[in-house]
Backbone as CSV, one residue per row, in Angstrom:
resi,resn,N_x,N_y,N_z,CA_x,CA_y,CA_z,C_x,C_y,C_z
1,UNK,103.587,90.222,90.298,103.340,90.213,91.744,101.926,90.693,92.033
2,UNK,101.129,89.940,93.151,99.907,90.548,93.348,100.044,90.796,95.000
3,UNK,100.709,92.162,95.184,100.530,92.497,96.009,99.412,93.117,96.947
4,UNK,99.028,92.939,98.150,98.089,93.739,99.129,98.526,94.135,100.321
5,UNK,98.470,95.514,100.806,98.273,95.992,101.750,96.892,95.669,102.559
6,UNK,96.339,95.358,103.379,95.642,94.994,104.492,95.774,96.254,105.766
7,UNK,94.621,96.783,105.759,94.321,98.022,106.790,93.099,98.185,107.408
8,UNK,92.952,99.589,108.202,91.801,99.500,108.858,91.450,101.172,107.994
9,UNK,90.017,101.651,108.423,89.380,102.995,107.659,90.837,103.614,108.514
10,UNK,90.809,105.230,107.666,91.303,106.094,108.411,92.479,105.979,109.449
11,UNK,93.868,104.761,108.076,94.951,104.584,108.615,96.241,105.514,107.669
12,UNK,95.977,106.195,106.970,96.865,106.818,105.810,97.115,105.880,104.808
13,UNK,96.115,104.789,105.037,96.129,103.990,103.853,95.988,104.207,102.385
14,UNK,95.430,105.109,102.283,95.318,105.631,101.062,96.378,106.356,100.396
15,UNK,96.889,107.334,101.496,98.450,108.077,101.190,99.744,106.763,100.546
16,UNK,99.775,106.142,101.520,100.486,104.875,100.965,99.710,104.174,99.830
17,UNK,98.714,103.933,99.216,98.206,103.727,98.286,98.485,105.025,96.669
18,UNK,98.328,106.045,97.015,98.889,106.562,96.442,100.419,107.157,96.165
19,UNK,101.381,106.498,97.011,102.379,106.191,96.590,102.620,105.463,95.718
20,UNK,102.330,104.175,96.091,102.641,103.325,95.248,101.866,103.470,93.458
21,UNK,100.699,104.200,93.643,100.609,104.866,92.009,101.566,105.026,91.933
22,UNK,102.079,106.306,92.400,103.472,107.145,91.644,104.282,106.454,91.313
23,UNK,105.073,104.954,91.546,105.705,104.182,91.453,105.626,104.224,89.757
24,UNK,104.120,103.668,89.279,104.648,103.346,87.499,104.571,102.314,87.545
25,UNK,104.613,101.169,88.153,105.135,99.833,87.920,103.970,98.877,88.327
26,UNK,103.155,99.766,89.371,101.649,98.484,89.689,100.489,98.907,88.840
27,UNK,99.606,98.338,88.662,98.271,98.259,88.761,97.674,98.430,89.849
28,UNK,96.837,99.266,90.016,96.515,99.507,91.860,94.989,99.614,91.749
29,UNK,94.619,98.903,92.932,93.328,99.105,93.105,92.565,99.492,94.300
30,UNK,91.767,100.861,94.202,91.522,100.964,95.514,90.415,100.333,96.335
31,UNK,90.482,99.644,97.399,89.416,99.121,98.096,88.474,98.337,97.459
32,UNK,88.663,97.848,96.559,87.726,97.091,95.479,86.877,96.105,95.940
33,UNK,87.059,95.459,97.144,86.084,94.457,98.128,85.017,95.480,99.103
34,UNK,86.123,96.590,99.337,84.930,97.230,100.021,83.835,97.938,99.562
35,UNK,84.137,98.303,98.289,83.163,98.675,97.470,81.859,97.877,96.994
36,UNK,82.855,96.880,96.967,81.579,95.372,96.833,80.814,95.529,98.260
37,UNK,81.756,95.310,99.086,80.910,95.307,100.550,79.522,96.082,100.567
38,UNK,79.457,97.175,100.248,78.701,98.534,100.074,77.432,98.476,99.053
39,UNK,78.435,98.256,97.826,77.794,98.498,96.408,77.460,97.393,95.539
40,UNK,78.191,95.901,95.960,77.971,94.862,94.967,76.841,94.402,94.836
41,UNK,76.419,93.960,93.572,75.503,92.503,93.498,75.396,91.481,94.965
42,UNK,76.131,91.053,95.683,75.976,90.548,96.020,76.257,91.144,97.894
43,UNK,76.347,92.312,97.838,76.726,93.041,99.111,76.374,92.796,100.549
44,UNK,77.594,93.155,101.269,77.072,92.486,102.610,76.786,93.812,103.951
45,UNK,77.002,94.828,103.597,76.066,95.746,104.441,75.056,96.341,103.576
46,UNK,73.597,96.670,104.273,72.995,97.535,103.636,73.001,99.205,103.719
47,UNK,73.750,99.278,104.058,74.520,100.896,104.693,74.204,101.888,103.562
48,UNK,74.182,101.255,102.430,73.680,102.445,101.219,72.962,100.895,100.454
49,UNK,71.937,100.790,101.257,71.289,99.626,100.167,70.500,100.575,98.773
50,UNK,70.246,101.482,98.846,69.801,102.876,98.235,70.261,102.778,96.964
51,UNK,71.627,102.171,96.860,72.402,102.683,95.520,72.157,101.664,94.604
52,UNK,71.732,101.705,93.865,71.998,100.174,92.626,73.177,99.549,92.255
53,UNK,73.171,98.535,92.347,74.669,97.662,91.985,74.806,97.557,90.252
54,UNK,76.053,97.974,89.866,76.129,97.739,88.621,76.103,96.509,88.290
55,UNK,75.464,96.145,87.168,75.379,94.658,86.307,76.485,93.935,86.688
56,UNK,76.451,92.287,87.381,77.726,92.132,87.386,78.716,92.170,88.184
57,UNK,78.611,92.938,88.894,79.854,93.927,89.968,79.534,92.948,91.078
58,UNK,80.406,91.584,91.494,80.189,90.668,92.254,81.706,90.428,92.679
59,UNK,81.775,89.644,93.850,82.970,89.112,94.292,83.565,88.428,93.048
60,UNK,83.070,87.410,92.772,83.391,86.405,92.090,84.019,87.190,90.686
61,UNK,83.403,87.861,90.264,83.923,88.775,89.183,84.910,89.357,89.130
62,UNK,85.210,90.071,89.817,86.745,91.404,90.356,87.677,89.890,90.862
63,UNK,87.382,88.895,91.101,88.161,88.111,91.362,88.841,87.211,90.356
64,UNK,88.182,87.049,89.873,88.786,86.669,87.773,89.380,87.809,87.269
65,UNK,88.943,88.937,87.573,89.601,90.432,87.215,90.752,90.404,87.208
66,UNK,90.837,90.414,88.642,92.476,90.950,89.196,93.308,90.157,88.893
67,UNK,92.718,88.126,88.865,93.919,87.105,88.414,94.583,87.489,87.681
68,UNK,93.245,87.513,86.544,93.785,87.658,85.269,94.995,88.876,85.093
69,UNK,94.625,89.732,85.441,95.684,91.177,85.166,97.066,90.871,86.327
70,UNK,97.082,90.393,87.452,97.823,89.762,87.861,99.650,88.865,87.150
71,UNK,98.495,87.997,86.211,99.241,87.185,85.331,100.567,87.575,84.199
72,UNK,99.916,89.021,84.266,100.751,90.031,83.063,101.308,90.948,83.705
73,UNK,100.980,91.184,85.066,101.662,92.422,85.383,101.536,92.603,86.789
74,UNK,102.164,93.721,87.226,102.200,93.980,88.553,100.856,94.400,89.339
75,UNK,100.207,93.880,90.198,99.062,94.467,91.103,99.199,94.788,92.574
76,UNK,98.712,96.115,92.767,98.650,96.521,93.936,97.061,96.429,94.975
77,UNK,97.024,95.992,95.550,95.146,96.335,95.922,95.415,96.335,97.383
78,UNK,94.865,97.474,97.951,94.849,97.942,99.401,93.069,97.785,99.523
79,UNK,93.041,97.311,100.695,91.484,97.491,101.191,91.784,96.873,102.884
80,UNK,90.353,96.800,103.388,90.181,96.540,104.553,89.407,94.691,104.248
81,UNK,90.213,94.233,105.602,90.008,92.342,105.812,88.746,92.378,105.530
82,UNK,87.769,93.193,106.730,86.270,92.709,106.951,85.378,93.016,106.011
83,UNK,85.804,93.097,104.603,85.374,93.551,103.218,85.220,92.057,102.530
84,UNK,85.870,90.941,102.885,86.025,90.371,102.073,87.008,88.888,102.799
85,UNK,87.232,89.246,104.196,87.329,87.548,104.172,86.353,86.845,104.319
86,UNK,85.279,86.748,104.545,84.124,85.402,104.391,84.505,84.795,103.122
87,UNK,85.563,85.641,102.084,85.487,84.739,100.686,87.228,84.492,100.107
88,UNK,87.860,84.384,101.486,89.134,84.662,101.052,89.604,82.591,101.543
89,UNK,89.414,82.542,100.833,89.851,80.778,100.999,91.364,80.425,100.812
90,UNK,91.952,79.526,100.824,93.222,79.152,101.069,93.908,79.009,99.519
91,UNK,93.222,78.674,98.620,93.619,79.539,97.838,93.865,80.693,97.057
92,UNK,92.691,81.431,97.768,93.177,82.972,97.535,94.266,83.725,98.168
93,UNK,93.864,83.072,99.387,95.281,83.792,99.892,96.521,83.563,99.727
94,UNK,96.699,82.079,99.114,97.774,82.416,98.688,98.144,82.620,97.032
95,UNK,97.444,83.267,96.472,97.750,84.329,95.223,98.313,85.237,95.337
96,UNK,98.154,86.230,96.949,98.836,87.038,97.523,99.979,87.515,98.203
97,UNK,100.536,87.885,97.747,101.919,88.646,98.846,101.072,89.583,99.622
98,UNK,101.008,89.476,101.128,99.918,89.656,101.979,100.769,91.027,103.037
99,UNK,100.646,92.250,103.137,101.137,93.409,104.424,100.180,94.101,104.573
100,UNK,100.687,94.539,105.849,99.733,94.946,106.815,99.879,96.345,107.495
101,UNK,99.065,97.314,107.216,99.153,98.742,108.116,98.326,98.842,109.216
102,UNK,99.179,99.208,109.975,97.698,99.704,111.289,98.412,101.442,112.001
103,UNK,97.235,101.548,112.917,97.375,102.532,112.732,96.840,102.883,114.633
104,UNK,97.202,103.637,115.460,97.109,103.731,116.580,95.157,103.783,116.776
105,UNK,94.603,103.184,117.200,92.992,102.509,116.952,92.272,103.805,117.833
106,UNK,93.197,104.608,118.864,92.303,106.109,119.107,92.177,107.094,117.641
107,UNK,93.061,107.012,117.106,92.599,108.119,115.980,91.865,107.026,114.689
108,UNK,92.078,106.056,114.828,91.024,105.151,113.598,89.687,104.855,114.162
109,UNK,89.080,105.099,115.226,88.295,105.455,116.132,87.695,106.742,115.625
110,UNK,88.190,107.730,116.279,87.845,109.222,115.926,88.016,109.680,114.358
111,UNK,88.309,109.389,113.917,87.897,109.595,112.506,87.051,108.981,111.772
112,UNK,86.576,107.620,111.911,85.781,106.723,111.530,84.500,107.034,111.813
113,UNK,84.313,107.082,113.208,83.473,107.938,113.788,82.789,109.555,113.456
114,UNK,83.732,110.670,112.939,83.970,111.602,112.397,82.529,111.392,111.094
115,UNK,83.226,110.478,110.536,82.214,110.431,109.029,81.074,109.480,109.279
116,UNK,81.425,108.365,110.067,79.932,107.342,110.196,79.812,107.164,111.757
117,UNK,78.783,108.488,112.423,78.225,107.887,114.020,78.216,107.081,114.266
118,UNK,77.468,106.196,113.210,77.149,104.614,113.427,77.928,103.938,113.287
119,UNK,79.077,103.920,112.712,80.378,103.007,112.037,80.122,101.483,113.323
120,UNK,80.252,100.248,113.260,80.266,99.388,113.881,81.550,98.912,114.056
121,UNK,81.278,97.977,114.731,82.654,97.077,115.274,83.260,96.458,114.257
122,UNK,82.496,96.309,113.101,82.873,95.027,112.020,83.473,96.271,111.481
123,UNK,82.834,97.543,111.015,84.075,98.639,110.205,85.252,99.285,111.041
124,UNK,84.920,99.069,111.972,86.079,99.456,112.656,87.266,98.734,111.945
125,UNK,87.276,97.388,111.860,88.229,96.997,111.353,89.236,96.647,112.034
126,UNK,89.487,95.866,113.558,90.855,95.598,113.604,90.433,94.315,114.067
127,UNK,89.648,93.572,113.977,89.243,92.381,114.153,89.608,91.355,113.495
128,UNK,88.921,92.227,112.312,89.298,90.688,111.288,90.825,91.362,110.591
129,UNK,91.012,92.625,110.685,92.810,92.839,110.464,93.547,91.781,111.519
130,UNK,93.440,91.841,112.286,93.804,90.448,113.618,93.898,89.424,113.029
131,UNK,92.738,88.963,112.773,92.586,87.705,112.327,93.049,87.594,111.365
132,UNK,92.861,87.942,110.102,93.934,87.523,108.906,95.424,87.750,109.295
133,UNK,95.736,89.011,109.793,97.092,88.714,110.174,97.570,87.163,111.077
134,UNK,97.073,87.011,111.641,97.511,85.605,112.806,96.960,84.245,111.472
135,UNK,96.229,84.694,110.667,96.023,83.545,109.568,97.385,83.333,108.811
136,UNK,97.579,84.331,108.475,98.987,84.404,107.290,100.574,83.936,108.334
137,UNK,100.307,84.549,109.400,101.433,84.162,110.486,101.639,82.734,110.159
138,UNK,100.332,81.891,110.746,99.929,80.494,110.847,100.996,79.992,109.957
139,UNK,99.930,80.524,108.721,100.605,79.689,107.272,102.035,79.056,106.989
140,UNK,102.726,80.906,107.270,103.859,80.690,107.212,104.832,80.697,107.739
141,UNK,104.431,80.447,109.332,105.251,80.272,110.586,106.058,81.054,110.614
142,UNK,105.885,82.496,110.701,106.544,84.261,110.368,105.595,84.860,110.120
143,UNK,105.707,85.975,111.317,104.603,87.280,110.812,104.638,88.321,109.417
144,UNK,103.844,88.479,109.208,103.794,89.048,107.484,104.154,90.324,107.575
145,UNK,104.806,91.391,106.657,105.413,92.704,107.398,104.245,93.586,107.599
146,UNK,104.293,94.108,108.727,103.300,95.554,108.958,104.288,96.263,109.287
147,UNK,103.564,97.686,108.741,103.935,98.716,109.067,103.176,99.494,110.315
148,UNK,103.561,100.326,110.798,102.735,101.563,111.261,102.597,102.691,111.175
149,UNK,101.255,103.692,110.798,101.029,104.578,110.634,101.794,106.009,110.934
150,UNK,102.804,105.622,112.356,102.858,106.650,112.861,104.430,106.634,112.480
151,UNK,105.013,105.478,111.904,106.492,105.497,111.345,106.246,105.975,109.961
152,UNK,104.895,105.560,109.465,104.691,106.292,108.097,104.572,107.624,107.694
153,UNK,104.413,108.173,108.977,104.156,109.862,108.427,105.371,110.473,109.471
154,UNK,105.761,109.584,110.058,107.217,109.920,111.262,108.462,110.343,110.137
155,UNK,107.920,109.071,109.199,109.854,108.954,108.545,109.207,107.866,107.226
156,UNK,108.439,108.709,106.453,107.983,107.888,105.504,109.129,107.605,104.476
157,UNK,110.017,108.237,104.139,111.410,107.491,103.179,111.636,106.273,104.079
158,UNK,111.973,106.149,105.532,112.711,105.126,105.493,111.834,103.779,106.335
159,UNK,109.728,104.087,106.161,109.326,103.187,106.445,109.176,102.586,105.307
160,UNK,108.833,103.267,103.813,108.897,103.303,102.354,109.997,102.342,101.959
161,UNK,110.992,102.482,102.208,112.293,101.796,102.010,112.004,100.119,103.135
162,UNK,111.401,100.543,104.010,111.889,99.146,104.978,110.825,97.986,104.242
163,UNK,109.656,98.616,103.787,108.663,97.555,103.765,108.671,97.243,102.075
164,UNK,109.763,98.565,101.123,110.033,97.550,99.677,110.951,96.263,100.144
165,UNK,111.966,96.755,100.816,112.723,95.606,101.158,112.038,94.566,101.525
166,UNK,110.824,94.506,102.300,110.554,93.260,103.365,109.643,92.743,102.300
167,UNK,109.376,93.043,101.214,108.638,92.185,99.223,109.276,92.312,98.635
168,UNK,110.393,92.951,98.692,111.288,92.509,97.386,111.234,93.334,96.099
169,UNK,110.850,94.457,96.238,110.208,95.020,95.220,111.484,96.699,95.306
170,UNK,112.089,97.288,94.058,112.711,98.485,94.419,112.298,99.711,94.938
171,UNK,112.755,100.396,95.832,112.528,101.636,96.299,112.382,103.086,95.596
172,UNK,111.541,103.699,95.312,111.560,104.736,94.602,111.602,105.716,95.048
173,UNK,112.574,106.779,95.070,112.020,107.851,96.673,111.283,108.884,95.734
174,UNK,111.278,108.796,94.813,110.039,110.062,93.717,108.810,110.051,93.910
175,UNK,108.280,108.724,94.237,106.999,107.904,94.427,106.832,108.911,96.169
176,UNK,107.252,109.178,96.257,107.146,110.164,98.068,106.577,111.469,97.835
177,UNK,106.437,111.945,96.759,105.772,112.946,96.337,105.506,113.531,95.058
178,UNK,104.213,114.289,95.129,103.165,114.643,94.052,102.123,115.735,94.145
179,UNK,102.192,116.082,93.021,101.313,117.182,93.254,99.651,117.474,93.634
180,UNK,99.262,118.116,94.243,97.951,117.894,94.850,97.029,118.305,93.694
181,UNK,95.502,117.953,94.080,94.592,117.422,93.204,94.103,116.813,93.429
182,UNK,92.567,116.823,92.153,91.767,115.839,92.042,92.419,114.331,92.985
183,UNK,91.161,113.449,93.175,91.731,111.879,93.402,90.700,111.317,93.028
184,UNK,90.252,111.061,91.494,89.238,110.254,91.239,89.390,108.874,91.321
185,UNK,90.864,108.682,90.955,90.953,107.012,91.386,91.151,106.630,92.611
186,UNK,90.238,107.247,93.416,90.163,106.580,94.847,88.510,106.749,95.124
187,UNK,87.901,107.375,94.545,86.804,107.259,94.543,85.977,106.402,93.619
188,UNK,84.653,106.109,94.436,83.826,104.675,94.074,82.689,104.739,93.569
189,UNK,82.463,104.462,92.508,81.173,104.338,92.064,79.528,104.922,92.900
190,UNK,79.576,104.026,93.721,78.745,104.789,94.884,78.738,105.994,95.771
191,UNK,79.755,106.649,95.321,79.564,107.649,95.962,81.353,108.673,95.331
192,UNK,81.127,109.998,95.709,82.568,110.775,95.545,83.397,110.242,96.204
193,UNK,84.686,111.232,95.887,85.501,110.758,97.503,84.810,111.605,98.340
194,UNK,84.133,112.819,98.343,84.131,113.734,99.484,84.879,114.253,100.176
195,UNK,84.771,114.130,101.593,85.614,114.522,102.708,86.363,113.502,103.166
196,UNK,86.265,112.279,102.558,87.420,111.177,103.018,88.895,111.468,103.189
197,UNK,89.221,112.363,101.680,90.279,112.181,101.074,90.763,113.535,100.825
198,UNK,90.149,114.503,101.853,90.595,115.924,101.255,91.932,116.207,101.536
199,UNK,92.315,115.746,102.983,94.058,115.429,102.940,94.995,115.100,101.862
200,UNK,94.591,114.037,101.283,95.465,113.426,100.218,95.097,114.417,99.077
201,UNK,94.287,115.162,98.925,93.891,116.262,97.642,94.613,117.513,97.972
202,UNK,95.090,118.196,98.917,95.842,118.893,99.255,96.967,118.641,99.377
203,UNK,97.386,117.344,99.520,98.617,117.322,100.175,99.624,116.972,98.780
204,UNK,101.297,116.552,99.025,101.945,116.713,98.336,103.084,115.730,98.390
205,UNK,102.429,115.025,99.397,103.040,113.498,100.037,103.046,113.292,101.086
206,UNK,103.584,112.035,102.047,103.199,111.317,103.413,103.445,112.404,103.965
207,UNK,102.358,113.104,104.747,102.658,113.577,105.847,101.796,113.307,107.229
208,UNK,102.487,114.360,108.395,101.368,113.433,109.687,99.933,114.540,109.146
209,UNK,99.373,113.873,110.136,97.636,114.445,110.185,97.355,115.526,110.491
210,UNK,96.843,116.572,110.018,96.455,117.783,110.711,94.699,117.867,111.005
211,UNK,94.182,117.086,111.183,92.744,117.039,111.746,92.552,116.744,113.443
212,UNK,91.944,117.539,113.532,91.659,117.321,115.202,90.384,116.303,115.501
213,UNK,89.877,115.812,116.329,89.131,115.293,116.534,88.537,115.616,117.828
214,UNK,86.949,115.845,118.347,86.606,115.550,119.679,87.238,114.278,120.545
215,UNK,87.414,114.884,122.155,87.726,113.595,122.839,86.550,112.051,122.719
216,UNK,87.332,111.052,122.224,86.345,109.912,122.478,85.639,109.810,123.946
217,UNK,86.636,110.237,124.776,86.017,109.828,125.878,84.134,110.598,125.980
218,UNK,84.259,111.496,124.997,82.901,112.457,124.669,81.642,111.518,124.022
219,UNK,82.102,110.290,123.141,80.867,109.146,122.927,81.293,107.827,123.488
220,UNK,80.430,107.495,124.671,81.029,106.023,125.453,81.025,105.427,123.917
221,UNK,79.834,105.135,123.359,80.282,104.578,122.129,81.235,103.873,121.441
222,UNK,81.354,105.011,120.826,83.161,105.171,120.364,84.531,104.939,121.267
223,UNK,84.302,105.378,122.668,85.286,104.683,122.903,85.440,103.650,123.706
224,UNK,84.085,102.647,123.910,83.909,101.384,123.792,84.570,101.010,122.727
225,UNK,84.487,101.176,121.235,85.049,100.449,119.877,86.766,100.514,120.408
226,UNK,87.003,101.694,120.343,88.610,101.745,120.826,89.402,101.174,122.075
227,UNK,88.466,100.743,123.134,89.391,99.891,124.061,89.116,98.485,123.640
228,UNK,88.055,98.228,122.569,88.413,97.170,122.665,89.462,96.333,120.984
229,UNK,89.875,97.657,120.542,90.324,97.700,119.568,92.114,97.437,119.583
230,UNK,92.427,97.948,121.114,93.707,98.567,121.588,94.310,97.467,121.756
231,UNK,93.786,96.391,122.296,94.900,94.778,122.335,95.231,94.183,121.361
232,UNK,94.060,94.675,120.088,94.455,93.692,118.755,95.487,94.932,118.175
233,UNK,95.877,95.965,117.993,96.492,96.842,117.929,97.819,96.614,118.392
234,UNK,98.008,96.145,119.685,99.386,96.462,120.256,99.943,94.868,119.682
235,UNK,98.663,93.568,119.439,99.166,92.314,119.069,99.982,92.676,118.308
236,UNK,99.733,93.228,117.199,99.686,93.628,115.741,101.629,94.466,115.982
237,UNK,101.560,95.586,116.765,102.384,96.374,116.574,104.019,95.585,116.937
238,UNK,103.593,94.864,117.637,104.539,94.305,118.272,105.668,93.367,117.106
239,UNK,105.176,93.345,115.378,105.551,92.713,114.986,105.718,93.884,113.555
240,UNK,105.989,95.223,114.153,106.227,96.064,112.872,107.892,96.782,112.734
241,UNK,107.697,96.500,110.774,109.007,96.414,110.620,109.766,98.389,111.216
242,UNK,110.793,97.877,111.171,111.629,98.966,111.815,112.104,100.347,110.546
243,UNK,111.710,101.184,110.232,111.738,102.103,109.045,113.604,101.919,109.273
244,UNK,114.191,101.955,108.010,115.226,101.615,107.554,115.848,102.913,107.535
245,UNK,117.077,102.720,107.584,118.564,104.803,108.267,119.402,104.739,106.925
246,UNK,119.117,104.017,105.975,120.193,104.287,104.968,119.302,105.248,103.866
């Protein structure tokens, strides 16, 4: 199975990414387009044009990668759409078993913001999360399962449980927790994790957020990005699966 989660920055995407480590059973990869985005040969922001691209380290490459390992075994790869659809063609996508997290777009806003002032509309990310979602809809005349953030840290056993069911894949409730620590496999070449991920380094499984944030209403900015973030958001929510009572 080559599974993907599809998200925006600063949705607990990563927490759910590191679940599914604990699982045992995938190959997981974190953000591996967005890293390209950033860091590749062939990269499409210059946001750290600063850093040198390793030999090699191209779309086209990680994309023979993952087939290949694909072919033999289970893959997991979580990242964000606007990383990487300009190169996601109709047959890539469908290599994929394709889900979707989102996450209430005031706090993916304020946290995004938090680490990059500048963060733009394109990292914001719920644009082209939109858009590929309503792509995959298209395809297969049925919306693809999303979850939401706030059922994920509400009642993560039984959003955990709703969305193995909705791929087909078994439920592990062990995979719900782990001991805190290091997280080098979430960090990227270009840079540490830093302060991205100090939650998930403390923590001990899904839980809600304990970071505060200034009011957006404090950078028109920012919360320009978030109203206009809030319709593709509620599109989106309107089609998330229901965390499962057994």
């Amino acid at each position: 199975m080559f599974l993907t989660l599809w998200a925006t920055p600063r949705s607990v995407s990563t927490a759910f990414e590191w679940m599914m480590r604990q699982r045992g059973n995938f190959e997981c990869f974190h953000e591996p387009w967005n890293e390209l985005y950033y860091y590749g040969e062939d990269r499409r922001s210059q946001r750290d044009a600063d850093v040198e691209a390793r030999p090699g380290h191209t779309y086209a490459a990680f994309w023979g990668e993952v087939c290949a390992l694909a072919e033999a075994q289970n893959v997991f790869v979580k990242d964000f759409a606007y990383s990487v659809e300009h190169d996601l063609d109709d047959a890539k996508l469908s290599a994929m078993t394709h889900t979707f997290l989102i996450r209430d777009p005031r706090r993916v806003v304020q946290g995004l913001g938090h680490h990059w002032p500048d963060c733009t509309w394109d990292e914001v990310g719920f644009e082209s999360l939109h858009r590929l979602f309503n792509r995959i809809a298209d395809r297969d005349g049925t919306a693809p399962p999303v979850i939401d953030a706030a059922d994920l840290t509400g009642n993560p056993q039984g959003t955990a449980r709703a969305y193995c069911d909705s791929v087909g894949i078994e439920f592990i409730p062990d995979a719900l927790s782990w001991e805190p620590g290091e997280r080098s496999e979430v960090s990227w070449y270009g840079e540490g994790t830093g302060p991205w991920h100090d939650e998930l380094r403390q923590s001990t499984g899904i839980r809600e957020p304990s970071t505060s944030y200034p009011p957006l209403e404090d950078t028109p900015r920012l919360l320009e990005l978030y109203k206009r973030s809030q319709p593709l958001y509620e599109d989106m929510v309107a089609h998330k699966l229901t965390p499962a009572v057994r």
